[in-house]
PDB file of N, CA, C, O and CB in Angstrom:
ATOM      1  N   UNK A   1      27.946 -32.514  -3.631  1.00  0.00           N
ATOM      2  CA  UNK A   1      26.563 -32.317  -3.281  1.00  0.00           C
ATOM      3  C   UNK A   1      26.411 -31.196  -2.242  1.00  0.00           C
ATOM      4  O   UNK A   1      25.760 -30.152  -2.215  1.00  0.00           O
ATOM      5  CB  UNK A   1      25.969 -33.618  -2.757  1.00  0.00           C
ATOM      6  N   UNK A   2      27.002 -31.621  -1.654  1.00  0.00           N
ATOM      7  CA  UNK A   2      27.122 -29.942  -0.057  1.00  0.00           C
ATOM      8  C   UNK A   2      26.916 -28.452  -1.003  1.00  0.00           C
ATOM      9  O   UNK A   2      26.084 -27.545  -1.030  1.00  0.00           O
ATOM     10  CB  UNK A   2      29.613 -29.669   1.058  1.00  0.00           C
ATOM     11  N   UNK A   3      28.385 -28.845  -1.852  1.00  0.00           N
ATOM     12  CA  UNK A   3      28.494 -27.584  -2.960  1.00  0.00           C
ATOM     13  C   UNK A   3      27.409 -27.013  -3.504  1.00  0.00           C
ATOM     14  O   UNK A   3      27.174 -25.805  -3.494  1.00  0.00           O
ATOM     15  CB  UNK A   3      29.174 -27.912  -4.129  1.00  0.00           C
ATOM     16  N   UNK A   4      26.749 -27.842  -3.974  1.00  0.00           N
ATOM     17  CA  UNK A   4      25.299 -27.135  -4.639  1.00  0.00           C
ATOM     18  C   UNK A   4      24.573 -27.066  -3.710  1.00  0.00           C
ATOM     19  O   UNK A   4      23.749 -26.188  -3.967  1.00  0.00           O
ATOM     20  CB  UNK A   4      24.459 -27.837  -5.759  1.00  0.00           C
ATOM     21  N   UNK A   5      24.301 -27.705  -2.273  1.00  0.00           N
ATOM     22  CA  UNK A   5      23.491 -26.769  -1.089  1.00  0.00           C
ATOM     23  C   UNK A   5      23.715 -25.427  -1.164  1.00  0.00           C
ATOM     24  O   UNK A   5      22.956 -24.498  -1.437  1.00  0.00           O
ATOM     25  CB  UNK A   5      23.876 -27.083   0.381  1.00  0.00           C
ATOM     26  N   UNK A   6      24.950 -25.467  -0.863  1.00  0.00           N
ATOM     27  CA  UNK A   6      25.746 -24.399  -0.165  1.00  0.00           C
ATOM     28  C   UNK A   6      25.619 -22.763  -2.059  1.00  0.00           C
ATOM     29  O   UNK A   6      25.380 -21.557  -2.011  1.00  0.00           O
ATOM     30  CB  UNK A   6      28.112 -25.504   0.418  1.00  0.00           C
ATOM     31  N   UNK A   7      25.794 -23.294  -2.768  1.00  0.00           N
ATOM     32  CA  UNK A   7      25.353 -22.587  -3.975  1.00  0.00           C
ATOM     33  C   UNK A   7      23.845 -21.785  -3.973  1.00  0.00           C
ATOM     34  O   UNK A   7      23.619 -20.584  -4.120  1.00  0.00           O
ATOM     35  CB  UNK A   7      25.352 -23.680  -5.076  1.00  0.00           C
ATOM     36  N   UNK A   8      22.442 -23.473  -3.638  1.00  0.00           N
ATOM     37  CA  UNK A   8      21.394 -23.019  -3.791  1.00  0.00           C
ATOM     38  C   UNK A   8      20.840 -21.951  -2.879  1.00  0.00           C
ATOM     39  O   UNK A   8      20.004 -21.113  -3.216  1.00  0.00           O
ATOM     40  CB  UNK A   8      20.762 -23.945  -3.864  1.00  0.00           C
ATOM     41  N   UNK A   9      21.472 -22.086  -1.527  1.00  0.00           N
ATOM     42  CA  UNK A   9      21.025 -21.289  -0.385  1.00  0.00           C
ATOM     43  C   UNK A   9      21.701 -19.761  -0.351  1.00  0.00           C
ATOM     44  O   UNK A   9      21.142 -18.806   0.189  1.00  0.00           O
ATOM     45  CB  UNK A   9      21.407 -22.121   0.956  1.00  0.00           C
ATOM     46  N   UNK A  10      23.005 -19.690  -1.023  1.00  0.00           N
ATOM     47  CA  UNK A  10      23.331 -18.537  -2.105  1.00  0.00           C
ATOM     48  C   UNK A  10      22.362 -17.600  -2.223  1.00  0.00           C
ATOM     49  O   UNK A  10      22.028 -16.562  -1.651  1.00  0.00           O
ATOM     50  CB  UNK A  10      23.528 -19.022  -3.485  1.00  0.00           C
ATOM     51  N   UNK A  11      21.879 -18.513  -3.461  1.00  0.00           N
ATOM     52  CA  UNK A  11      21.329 -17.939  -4.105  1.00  0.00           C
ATOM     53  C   UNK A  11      20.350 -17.899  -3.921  1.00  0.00           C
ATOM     54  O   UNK A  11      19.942 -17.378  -4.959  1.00  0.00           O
ATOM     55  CB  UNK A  11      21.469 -18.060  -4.884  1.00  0.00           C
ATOM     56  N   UNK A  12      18.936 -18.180  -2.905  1.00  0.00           N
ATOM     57  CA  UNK A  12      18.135 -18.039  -2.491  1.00  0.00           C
ATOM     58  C   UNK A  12      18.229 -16.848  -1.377  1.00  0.00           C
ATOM     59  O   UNK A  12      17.194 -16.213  -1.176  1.00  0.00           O
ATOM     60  CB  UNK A  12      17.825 -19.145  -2.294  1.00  0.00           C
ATOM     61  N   UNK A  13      19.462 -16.484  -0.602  1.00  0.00           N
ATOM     62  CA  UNK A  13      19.412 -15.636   0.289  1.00  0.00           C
ATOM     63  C   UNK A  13      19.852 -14.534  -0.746  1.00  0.00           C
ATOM     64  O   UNK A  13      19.366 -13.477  -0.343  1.00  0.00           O
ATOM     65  CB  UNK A  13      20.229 -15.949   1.605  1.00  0.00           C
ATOM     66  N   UNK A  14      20.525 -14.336  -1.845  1.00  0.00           N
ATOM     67  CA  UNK A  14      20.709 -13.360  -2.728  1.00  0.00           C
ATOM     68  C   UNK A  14      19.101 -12.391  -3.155  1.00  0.00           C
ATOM     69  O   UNK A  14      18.789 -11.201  -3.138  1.00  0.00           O
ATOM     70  CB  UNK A  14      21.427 -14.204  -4.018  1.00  0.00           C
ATOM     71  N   UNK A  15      18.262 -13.944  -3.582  1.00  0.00           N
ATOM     72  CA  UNK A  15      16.887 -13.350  -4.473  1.00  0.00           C
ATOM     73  C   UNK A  15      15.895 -12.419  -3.426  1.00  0.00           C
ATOM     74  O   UNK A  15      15.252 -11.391  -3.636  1.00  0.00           O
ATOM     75  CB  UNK A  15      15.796 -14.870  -5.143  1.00  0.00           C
ATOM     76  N   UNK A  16      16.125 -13.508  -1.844  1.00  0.00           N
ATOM     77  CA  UNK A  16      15.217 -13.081  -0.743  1.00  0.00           C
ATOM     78  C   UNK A  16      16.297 -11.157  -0.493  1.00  0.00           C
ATOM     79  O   UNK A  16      15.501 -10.219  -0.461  1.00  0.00           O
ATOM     80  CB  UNK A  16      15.288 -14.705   1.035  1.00  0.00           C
ATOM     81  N   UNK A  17      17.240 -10.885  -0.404  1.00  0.00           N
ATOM     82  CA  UNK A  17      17.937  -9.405  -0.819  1.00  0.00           C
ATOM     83  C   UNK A  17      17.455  -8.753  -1.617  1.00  0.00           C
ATOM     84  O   UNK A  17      17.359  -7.558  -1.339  1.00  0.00           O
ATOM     85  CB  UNK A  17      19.125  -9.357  -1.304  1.00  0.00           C
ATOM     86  N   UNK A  18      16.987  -9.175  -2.821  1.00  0.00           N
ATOM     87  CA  UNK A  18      16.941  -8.616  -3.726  1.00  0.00           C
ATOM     88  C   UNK A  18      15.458  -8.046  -3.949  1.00  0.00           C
ATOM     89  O   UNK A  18      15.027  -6.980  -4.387  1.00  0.00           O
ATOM     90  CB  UNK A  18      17.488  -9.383  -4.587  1.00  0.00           C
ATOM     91  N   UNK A  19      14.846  -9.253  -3.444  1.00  0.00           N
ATOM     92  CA  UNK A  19      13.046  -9.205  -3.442  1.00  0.00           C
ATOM     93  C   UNK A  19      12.593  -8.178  -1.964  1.00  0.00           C
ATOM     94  O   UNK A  19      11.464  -7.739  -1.742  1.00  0.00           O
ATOM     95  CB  UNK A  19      12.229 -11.284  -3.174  1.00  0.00           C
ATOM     96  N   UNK A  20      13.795  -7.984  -1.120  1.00  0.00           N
ATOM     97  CA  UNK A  20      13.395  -7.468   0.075  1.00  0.00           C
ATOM     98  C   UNK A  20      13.780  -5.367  -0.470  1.00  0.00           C
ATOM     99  O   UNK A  20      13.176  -4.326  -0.207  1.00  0.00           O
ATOM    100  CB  UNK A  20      14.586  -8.453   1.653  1.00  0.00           C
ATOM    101  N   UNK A  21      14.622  -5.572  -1.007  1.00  0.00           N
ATOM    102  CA  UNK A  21      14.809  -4.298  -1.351  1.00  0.00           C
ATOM    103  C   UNK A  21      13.919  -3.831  -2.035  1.00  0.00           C
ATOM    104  O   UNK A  21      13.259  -2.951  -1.482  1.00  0.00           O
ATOM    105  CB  UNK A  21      15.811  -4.081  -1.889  1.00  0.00           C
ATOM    106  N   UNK A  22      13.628  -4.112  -3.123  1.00  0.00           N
ATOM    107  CA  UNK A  22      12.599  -3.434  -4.205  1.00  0.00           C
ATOM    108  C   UNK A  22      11.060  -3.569  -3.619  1.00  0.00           C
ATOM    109  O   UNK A  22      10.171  -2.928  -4.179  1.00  0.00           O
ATOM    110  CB  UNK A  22      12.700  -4.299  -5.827  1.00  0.00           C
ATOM    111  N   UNK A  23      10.655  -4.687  -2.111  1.00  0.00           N
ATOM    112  CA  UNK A  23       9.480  -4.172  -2.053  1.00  0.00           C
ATOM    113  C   UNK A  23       9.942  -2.966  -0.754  1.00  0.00           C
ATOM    114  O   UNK A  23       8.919  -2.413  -0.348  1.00  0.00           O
ATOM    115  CB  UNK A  23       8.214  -5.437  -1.759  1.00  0.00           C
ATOM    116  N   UNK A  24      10.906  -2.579  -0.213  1.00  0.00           N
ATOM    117  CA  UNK A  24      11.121  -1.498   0.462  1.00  0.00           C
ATOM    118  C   UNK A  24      11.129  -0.046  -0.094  1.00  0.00           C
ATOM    119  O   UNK A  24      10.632   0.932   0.464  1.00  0.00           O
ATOM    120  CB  UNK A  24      12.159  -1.741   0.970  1.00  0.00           C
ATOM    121  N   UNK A  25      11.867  -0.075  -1.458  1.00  0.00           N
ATOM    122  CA  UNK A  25      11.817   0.966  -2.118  1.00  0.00           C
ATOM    123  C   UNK A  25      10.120   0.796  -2.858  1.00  0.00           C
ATOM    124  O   UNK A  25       9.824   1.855  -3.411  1.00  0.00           O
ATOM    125  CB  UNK A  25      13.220   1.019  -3.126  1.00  0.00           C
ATOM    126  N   UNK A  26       9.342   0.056  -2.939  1.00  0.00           N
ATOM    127  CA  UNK A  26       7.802   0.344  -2.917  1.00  0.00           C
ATOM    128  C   UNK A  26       7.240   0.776  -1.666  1.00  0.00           C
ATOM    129  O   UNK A  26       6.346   1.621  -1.706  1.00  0.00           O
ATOM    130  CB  UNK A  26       7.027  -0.840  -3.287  1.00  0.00           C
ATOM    131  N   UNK A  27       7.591   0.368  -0.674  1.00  0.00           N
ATOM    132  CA  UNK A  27       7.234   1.120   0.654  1.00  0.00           C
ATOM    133  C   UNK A  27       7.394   2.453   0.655  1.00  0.00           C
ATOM    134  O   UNK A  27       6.434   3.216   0.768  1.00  0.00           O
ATOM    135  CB  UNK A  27       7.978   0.703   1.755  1.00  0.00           C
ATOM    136  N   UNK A  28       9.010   2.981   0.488  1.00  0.00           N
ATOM    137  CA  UNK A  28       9.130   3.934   0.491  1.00  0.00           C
ATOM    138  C   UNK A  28       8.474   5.321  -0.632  1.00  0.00           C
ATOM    139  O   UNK A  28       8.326   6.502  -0.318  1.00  0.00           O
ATOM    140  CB  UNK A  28      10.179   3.648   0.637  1.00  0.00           C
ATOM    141  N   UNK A  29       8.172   4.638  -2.018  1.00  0.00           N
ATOM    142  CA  UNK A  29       7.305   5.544  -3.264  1.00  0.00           C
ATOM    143  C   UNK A  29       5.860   5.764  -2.648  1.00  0.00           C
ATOM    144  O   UNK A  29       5.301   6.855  -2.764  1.00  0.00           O
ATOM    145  CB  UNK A  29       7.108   4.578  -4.956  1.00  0.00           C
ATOM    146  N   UNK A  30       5.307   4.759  -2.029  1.00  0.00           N
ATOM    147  CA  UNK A  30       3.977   4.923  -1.716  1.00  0.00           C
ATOM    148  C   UNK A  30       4.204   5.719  -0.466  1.00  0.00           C
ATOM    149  O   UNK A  30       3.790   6.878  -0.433  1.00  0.00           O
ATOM    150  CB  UNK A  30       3.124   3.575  -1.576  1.00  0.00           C
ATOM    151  N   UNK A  31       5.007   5.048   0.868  1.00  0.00           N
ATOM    152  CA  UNK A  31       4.755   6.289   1.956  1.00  0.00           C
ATOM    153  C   UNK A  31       4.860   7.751   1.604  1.00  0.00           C
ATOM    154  O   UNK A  31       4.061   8.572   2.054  1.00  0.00           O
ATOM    155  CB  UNK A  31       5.737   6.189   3.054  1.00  0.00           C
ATOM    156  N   UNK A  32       6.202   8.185   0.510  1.00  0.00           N
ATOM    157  CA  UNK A  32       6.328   9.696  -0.335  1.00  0.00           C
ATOM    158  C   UNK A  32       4.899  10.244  -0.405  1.00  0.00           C
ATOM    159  O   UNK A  32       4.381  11.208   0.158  1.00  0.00           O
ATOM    160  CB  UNK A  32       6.966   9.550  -2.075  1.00  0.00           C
ATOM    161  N   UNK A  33       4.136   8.810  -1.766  1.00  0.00           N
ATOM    162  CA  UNK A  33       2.745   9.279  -2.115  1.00  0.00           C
ATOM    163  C   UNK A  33       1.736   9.934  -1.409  1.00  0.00           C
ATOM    164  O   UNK A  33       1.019  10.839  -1.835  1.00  0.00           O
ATOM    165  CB  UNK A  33       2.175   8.413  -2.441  1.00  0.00           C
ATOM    166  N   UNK A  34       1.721   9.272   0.015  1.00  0.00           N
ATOM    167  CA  UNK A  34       0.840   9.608   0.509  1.00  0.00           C
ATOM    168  C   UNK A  34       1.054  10.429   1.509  1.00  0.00           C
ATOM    169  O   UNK A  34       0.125  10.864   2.189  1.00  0.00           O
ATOM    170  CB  UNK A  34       0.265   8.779   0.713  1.00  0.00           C
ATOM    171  N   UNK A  35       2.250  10.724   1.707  1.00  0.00           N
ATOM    172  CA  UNK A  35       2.577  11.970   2.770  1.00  0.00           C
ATOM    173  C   UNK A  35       2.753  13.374   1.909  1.00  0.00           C
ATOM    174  O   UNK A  35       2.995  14.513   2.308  1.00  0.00           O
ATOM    175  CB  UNK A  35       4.162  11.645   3.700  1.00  0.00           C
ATOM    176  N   UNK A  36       2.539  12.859   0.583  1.00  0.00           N
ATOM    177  CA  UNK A  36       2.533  14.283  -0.375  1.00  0.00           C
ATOM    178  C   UNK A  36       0.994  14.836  -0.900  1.00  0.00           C
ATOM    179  O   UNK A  36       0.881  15.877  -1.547  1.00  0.00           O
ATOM    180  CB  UNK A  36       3.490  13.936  -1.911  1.00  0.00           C
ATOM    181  N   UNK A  37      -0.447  13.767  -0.428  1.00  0.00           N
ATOM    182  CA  UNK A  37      -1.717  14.094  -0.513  1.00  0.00           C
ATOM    183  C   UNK A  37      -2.372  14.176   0.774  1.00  0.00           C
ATOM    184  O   UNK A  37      -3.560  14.342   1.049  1.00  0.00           O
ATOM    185  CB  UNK A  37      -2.334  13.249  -1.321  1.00  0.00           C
ATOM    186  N   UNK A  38      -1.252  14.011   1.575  1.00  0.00           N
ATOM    187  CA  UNK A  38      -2.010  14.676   2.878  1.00  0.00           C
ATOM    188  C   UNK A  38      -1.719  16.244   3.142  1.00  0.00           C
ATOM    189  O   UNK A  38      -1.927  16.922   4.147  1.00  0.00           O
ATOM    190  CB  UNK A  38      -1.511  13.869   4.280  1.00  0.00           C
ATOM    191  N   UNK A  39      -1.332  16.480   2.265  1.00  0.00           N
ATOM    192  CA  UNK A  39      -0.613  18.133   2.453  1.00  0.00           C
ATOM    193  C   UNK A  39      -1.671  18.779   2.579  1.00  0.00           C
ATOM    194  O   UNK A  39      -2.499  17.992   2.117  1.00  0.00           O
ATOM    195  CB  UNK A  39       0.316  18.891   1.203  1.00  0.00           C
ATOM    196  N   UNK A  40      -2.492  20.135   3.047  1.00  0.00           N
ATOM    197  CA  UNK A  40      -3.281  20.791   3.320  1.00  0.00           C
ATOM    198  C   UNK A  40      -3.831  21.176   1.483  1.00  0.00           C
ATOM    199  O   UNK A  40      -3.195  21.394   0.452  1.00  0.00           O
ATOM    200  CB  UNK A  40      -2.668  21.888   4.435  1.00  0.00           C
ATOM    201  N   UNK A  41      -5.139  21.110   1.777  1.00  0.00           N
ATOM    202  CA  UNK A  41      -5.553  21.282   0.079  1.00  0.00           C
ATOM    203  C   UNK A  41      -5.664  20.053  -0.789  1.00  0.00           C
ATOM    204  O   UNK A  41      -6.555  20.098  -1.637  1.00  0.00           O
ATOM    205  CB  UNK A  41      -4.425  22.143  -0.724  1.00  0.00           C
ATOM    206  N   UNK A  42      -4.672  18.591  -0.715  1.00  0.00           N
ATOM    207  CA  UNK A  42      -5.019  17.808  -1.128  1.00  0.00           C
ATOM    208  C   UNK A  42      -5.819  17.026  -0.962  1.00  0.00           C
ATOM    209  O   UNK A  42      -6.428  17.209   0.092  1.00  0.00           O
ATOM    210  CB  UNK A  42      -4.520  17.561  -1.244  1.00  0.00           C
ATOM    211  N   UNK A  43      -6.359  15.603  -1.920  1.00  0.00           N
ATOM    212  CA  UNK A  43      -7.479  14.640  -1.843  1.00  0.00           C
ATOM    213  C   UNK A  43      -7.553  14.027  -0.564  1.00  0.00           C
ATOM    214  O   UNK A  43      -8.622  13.949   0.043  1.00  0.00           O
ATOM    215  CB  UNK A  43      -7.384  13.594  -2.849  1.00  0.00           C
ATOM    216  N   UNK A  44      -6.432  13.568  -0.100  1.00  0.00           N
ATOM    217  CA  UNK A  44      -6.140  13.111   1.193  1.00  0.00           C
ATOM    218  C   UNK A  44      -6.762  13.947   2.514  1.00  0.00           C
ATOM    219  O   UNK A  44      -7.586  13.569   3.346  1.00  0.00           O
ATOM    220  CB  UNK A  44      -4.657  13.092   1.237  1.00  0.00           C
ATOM    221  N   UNK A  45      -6.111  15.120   2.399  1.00  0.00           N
ATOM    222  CA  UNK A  45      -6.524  15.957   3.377  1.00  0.00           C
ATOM    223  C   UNK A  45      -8.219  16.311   3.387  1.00  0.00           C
ATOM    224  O   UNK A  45      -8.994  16.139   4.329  1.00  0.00           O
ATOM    225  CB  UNK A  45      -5.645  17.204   3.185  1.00  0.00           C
ATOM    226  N   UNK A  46      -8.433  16.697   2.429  1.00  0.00           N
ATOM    227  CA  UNK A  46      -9.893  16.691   2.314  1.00  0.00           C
ATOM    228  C   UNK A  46     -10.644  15.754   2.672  1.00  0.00           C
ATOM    229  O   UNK A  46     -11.582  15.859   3.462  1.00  0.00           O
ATOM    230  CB  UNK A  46     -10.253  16.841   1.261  1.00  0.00           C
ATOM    231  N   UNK A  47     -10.115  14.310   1.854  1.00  0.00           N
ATOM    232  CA  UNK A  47     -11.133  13.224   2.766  1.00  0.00           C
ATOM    233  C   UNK A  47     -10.962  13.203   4.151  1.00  0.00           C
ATOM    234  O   UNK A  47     -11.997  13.059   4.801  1.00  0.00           O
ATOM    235  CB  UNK A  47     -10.938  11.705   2.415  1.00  0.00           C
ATOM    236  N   UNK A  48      -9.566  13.348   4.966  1.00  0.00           N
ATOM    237  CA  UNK A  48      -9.348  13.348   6.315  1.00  0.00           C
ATOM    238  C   UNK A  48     -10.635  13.980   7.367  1.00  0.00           C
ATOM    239  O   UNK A  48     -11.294  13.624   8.344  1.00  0.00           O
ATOM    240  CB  UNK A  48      -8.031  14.151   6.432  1.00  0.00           C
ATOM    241  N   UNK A  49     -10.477  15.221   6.388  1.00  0.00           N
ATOM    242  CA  UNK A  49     -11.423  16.031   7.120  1.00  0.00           C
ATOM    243  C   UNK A  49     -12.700  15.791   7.008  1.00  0.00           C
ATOM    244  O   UNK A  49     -13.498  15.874   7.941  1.00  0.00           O
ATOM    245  CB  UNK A  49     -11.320  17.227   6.861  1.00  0.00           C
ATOM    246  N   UNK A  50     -12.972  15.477   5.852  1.00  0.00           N
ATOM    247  CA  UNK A  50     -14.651  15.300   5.861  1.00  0.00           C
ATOM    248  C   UNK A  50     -15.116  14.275   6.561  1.00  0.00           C
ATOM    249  O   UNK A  50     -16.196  14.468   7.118  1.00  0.00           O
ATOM    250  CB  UNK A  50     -15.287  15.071   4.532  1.00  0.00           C
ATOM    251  N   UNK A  51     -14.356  12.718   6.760  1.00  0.00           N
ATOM    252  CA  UNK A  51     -14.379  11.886   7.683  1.00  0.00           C
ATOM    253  C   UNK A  51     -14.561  12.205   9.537  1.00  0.00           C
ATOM    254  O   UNK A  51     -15.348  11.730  10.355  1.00  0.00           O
ATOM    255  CB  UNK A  51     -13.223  11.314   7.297  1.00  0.00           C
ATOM    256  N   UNK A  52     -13.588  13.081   9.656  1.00  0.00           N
ATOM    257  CA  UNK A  52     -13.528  13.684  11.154  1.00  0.00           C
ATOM    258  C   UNK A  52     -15.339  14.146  11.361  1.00  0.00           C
ATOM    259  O   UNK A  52     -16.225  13.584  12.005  1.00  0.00           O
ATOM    260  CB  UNK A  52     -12.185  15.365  11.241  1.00  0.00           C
ATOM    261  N   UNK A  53     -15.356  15.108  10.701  1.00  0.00           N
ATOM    262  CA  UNK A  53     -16.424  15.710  10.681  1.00  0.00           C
ATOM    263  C   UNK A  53     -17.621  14.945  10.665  1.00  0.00           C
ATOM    264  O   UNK A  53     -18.253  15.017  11.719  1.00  0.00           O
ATOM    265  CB  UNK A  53     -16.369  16.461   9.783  1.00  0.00           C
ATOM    266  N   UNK A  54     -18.307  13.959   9.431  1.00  0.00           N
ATOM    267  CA  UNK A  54     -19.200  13.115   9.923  1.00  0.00           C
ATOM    268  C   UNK A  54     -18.792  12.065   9.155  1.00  0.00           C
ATOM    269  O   UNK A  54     -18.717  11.861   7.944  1.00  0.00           O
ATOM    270  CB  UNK A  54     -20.606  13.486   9.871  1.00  0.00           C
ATOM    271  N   UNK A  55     -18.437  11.167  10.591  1.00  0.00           N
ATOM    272  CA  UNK A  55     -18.008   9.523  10.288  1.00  0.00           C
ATOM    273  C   UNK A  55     -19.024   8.531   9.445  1.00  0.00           C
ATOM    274  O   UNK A  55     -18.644   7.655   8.669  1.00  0.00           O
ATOM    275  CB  UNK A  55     -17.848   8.736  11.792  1.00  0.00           C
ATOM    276  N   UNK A  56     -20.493   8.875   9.782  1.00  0.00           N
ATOM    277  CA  UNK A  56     -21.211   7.798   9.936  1.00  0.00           C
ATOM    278  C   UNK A  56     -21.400   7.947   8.213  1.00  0.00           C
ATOM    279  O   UNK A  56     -21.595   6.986   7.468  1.00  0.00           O
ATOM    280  CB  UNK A  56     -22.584   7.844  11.137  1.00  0.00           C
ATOM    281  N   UNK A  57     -21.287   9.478   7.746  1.00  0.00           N
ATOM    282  CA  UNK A  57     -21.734   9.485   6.508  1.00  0.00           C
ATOM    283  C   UNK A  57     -21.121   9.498   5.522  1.00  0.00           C
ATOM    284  O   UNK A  57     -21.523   9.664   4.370  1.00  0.00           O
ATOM    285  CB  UNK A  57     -22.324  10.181   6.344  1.00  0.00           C
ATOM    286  N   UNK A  58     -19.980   9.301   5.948  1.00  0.00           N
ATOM    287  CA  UNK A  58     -18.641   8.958   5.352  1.00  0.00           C
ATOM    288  C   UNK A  58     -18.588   7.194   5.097  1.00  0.00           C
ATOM    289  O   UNK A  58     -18.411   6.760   3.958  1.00  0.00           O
ATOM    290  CB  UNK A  58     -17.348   9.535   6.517  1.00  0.00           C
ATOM    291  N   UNK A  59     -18.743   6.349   6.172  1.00  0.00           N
ATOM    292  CA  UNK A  59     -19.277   5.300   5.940  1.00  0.00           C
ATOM    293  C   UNK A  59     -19.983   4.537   5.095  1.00  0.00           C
ATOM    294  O   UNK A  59     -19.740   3.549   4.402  1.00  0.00           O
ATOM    295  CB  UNK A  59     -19.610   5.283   6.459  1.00  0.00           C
ATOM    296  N   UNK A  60     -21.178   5.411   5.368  1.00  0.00           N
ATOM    297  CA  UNK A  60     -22.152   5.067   4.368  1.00  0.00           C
ATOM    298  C   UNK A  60     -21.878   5.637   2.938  1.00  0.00           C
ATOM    299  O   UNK A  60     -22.576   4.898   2.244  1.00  0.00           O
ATOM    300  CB  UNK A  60     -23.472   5.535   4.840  1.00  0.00           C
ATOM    301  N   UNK A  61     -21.479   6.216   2.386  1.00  0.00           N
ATOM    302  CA  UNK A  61     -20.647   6.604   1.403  1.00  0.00           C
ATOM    303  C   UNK A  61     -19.584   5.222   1.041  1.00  0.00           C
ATOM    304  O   UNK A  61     -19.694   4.586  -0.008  1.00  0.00           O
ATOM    305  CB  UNK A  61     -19.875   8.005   1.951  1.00  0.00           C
ATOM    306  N   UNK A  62     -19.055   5.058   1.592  1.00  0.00           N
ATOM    307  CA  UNK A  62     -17.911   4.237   1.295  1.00  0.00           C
ATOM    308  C   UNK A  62     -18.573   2.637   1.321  1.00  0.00           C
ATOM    309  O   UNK A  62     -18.040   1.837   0.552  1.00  0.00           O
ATOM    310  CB  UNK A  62     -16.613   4.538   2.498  1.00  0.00           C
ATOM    311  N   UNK A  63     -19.650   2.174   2.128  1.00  0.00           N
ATOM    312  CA  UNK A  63     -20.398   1.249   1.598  1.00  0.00           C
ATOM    313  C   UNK A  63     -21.001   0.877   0.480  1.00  0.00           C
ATOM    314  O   UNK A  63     -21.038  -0.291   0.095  1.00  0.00           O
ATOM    315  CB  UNK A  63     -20.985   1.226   2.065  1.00  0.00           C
ATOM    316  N   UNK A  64     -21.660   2.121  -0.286  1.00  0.00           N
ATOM    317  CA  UNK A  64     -22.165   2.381  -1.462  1.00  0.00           C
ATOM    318  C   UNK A  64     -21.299   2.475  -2.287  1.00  0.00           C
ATOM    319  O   UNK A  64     -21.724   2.540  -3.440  1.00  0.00           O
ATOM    320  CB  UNK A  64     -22.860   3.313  -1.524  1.00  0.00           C
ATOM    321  N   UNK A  65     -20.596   2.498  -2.206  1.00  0.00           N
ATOM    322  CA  UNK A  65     -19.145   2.574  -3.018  1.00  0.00           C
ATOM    323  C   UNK A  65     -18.768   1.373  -3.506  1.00  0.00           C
ATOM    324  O   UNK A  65     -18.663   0.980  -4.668  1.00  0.00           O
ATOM    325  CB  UNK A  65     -17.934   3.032  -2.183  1.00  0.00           C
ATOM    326  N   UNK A  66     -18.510   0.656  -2.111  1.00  0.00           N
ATOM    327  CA  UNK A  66     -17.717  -0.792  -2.467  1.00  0.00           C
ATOM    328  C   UNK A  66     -18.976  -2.001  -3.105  1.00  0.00           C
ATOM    329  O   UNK A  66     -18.716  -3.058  -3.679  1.00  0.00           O
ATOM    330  CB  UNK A  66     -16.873  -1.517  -0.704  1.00  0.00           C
ATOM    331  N   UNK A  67     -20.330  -1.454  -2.796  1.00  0.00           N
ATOM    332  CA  UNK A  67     -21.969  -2.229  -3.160  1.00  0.00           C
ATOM    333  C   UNK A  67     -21.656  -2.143  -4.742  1.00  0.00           C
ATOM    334  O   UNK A  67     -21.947  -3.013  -5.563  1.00  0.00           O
ATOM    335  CB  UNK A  67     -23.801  -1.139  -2.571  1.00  0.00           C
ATOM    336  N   UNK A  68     -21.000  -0.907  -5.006  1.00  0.00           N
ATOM    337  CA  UNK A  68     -21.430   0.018  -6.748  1.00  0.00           C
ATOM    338  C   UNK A  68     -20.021  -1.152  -7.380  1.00  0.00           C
ATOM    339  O   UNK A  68     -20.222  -1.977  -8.272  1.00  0.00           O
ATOM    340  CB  UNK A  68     -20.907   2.765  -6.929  1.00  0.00           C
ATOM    341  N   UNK A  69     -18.939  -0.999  -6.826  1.00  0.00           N
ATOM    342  CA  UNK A  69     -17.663  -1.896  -7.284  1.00  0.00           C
ATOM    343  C   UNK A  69     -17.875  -3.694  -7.342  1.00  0.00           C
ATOM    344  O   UNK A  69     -17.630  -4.432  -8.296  1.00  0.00           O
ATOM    345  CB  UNK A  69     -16.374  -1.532  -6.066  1.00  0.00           C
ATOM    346  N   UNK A  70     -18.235  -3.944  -6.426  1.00  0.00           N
ATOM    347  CA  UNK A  70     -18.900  -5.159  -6.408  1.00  0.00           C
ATOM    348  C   UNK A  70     -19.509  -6.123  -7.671  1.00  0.00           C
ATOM    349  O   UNK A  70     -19.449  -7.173  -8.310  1.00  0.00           O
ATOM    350  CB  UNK A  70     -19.853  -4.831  -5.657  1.00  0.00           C
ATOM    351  N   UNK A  71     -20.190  -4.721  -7.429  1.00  0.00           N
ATOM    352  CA  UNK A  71     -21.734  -5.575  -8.658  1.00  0.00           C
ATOM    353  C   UNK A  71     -21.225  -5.146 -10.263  1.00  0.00           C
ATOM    354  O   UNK A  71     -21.887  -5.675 -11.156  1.00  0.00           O
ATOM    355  CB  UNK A  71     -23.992  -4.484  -8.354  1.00  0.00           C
ATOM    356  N   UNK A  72     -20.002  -4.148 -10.728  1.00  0.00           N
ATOM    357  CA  UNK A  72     -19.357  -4.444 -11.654  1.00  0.00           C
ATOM    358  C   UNK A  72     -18.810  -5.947 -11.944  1.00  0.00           C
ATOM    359  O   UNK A  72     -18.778  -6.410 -13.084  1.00  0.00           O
ATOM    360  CB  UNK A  72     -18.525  -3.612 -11.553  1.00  0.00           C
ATOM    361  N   UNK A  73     -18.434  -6.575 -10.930  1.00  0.00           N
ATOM    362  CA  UNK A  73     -17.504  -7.455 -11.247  1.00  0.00           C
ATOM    363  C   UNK A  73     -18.087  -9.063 -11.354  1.00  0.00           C
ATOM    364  O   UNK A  73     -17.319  -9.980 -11.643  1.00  0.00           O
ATOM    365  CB  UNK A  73     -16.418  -7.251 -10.198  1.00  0.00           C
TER     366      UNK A  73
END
């Protein structure tokens, strides 16, 4: 009986390895992603900037946005 503790916890610290890597290497594809659309000229950068520039209407933009997504669903 120990034996199959000692098996299950195995193999539970194996899956928790296994599940910890692949969401790291998703960490790492998305941080790439998005340090490659902040580059000057990209979508990223552009929204950056237009945000800096005027917050409030950027906001309100992005309210209307999530109002418009909403009421699809």
């Amino acid at each position: 009986m120990a034996e199959r503790a000692i098996d299950t916890a195995t193999d539970l610290s194996r899956t928790i390895t296994e599940v910890s890597a692949a969401l790291q290497a998703a960490v790492d594809r998305l941080s790439e992603a998005i340090a490659a659309a902040r580059q000057p000229g990209k979508p990223l950068s552009t929204i950056s900037a237009i945000t800096r520039e005027a917050p409030f209407a950027s906001l309100f933009i992005a309210f209307l946005f999530g109002v418009a997504v909403a009421r699809r669903r």
